[in-house]
Structure formats: structure tokens, C-alpha cells
C-alpha angles and dihedrals in degrees: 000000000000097000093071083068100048101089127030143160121232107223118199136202137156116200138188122263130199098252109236129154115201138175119216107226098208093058102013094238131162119228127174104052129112110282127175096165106277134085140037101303091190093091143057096248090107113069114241112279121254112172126027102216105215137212118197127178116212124200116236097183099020125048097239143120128197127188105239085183165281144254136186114226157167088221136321123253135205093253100050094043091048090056093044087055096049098047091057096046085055095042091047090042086050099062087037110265115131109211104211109188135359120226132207150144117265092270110164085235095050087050088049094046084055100047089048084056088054109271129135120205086183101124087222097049095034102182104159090173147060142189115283105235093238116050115010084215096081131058145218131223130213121201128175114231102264100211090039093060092045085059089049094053078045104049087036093053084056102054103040094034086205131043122177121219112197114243100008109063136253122313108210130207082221093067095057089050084050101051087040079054085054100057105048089048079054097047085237113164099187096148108247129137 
């Protein structure tokens, strides 16, 4: 039924590619390079992709997924994240399907890209929405991919050992090999790496 389009939620993520440039024999075309849609792709003056930067809509009232797009890149920036963004919340709006909230991981180019939409991640400044490009009277929400950011304090705790946290006191790498210790003396299985 059409109200199951009617809300959804736009999901990013930019992932690494093996990079790879090819030339197809039979039409002598030129595949592996960046591409975000413009320019004369025939040629080496774009630098081999690394990453493909994706744009996913989610159904809220409706179980469905559809594929807004994809680009190949060397890395994603703010700007161009931020335009990619806008676009598909027109072009959603457009067809009448209202996009609610993005989601991504805590990627220096998607915080730049909300802030650029008018969010502010500063503790003291908290603004976690932004105006939706259509009608002002609607908003979007922004949320960090929960089990994403828990990686990254993960994978930060391992490579520094020790963080401080002002006014609190010192988090240490030690503590999380410690609690792991005390699981498997336990016999605890609760699914972290």
C-alpha cells in the first residue's frame, strides 16, 4: 500500500575498494577510476577510486530498501556529501517520501557534511537537525551509527592504550583486556571482540 512509502530513513556509508583501473577491449572503455557523475571518464586525469560512497533508503512504515546511489571515489568530502544528501532528500521528497533521519558512522567527511546542513556536534551547542530542503516545516535528523562509534572508542582505546578524559579521570586500554580476563574465567559469551 502507499503508505508504506511514505517515511523513510537515508543510511550512508563509504567503503574501501580494491583500487583497480581496466580497459574493456571490445569498446575500449576505462573503468576504476573516481567517478561522481561529471566529466569525461576516458582518460587518467581522475585519480583510481578507493572508497564507493552509498546511499541506501529504509523503509519506517514499509519493510523495503532501495539503492539512492553510488559513487566511486578517492574520498568523500563534506561538500560533496552534503550535495549528495540534499539532492536525495528533494528527489525523495519529490516522489513523496518524506526521509526522516540519516544515518552514518562518525567519518570526518559525514561530520563535516552535518555540520555543512546546519548541525553542531559541539556538547555545548548540541543541534542534531536540520531543515529539510522542501518545506522548512519539517526537519531532518542526524544519528551516528551506534555500533560504529563504539568500534571507533574501541579501536581508539587500542592504539593510544590510555585516553584522559578531563574531569573524570584516565580510560586505559588495560581495563578492557581485564574485563575481557574476566569473561572467559566466568565462562561469560557476551559477543565482543
Amino acid at each position: 500500500e502507499k503508505w508504506q512509502y511514505g517515511l523513510c530513513a537515508i543510511c550512508v556509508d563509504e567503503m574501501e575498494v580494491r583500487k583497480h583501473v581496466d580497459i574493456d577491449k571490445s569498446t575500449g572503455e576505462v573503468y576504476g577510476f573516481a567517478n561522481i557523475g561529471c566529466g569525461d571518464m576516458s582518460d587518467d586525469s581522475q585519480p583510481p577510486a578507493s572508497k564507493v560512497l552509498v546511499l541506501l533508503a529504509v523503509g519506517l512504515c514499509g519493510s523495503w530498501k532501495i539503492p539512492l546511489g553510488y559513487w566511486f571515489t578517492d574520498g568523500c568530502t563534506g561538500t560533496l556529501l552534503s550535495s549528495l544528501l540534499l539532492t536525495a532528500l528533494r528527489r525523495l521528497y519529490e516522489v513523496g517520501c518524506y526521509a526522516v533521519s540519516i544515518t552514518a558512522d562518525g567519518a570526518s567527511c559525514n561530520m563535516k557534511a552535518f555540520e555543512l546542513l546546519g548541525c553542531s556536534f559541539d556538547p555545548d551547542s548540541l543541534k542534531t537537525t536540520f531543515e529539510h530542503p522542501c518545506d522548512s516545516r519539517l526537519a531532518v535528523a542526524v544519528i551516528l551509527d551506534a555500533v560504529h562509534m563504539i568500534k571507533l572508542v574501541r579501536n581508539l582505546f587500542y592504539e593510544y592504550k590510555l585516553v584522559d578524559i578531563p574531569d573524570v579521570g584516565q580510560a586505559k586500554w588495560h581495563h578492557v583486556n581485564q574485563l575481557n580476563q574476566l569473561q572467559e574465567i566466568k565462562g561469560l559469551s557476551l559477543a565482543n571482540k
